[in-house]
N, C-alpha and C positions, 0 to 999 in steps of 0.2 A: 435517051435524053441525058445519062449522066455524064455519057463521054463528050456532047457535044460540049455540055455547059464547061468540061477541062479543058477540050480543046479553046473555049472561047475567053476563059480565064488566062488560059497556056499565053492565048494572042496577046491579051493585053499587056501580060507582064513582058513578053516577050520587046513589044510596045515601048516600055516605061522603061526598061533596060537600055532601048534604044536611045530614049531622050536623054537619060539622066546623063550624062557625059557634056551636052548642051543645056540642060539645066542647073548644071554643077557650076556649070561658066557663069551664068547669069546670076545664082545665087552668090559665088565668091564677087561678083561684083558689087550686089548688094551690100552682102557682110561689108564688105572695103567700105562702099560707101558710107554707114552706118557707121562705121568703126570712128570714126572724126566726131560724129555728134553723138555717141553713148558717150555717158558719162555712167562709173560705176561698173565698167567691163571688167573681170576678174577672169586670173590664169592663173594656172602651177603649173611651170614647167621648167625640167629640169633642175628642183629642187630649189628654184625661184617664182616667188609668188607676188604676182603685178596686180595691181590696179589701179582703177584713174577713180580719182576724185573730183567731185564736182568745187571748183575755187582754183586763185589764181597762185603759184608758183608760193610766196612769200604767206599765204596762206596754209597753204597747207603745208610746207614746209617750218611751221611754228606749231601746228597739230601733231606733223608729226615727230616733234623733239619733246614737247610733252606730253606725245604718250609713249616715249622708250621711259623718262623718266617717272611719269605714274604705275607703270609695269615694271619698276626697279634695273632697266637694263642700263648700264656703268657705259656713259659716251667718250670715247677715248679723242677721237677725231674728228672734225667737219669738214668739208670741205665747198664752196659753192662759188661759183661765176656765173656767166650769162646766160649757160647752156644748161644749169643745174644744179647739184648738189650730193653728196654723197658724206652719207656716216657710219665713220667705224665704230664698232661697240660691243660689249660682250654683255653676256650673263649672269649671274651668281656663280655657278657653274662651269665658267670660263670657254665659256662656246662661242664663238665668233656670231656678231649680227653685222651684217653689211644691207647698207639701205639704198636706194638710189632714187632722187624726189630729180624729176623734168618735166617741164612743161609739155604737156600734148594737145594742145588748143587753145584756145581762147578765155576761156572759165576751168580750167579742166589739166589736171597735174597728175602724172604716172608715178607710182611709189612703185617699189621695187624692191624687195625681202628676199633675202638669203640667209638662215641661220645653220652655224654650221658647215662643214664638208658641201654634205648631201642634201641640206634644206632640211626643213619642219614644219610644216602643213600648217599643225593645229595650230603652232605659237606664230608663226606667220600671221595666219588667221585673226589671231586674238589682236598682234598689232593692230593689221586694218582695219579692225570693227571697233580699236581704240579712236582710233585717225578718224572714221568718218564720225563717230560719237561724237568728238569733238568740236570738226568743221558742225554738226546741226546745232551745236550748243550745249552740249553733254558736258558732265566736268569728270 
């Protein structure tokens, strides 16, 4: 009995192995799908750390200038037109921040954190969680 129940285990994974390649598909299409109406999607990658914010461009791009300046980071440059926005900025510490605020829908604005070379996780982090603080009404 113990070998059939392997062998019938064996089948289904064998099974599952078979679909996943066609379930893979069907899932990245959800993701995509989804991707446009999450608001609040977060990545690190490649020592850049993105997230969308729920509010419109001009919004949160005024969340997120003061909170480099409540986190004490020194804005050197701005930069914005129709397509977005971008600010140069450093640290205490003279560590480059580069920001990048675009529109990703309707209510809904991509911030984009680079500190550094190689990036920085945690102070990345701290920005974002300043940024949405903010948009809810945080001071």
């Amino acid at each position: 009995m113990g070998v059939r129940r392997v062998a019938g285990r064996m089948g289904r994974l064998g099974g599952l192995l078979f679909l996943c390649p066609l379930l893979a598909g069907c899932l990245a299409a959800w993701v995509a799908a989804g991707a446009g109406a999450a608001v609040g999607t977060v990545a690190y990658v490649q020592g850049e750390h993105s997230q969308v914010h729920a509010g419109n461009f001009e919004r949160v791009w005024s969340a997120t200038t003061t909170a480099l300046k409540q986190l004490q980071i020194q804005v050197d440059k701005t930069t914005k037109d129709g397509l977005g926005g971008t600010i140069e900025a450093h640290r205490a510490d003279k560590t480059s921040v580069a920001v990048k605020v675009e529109p990703s829908g309707e209510n809904a604005t991509s911030v984009k954190i680079r500190i550094g070379t190689f990036g920085d996780k945690a102070d990345s982090e701290l920005i974002q969680a300043r940024i949405s603080s903010l948009l809810k009404g945080g001071k």
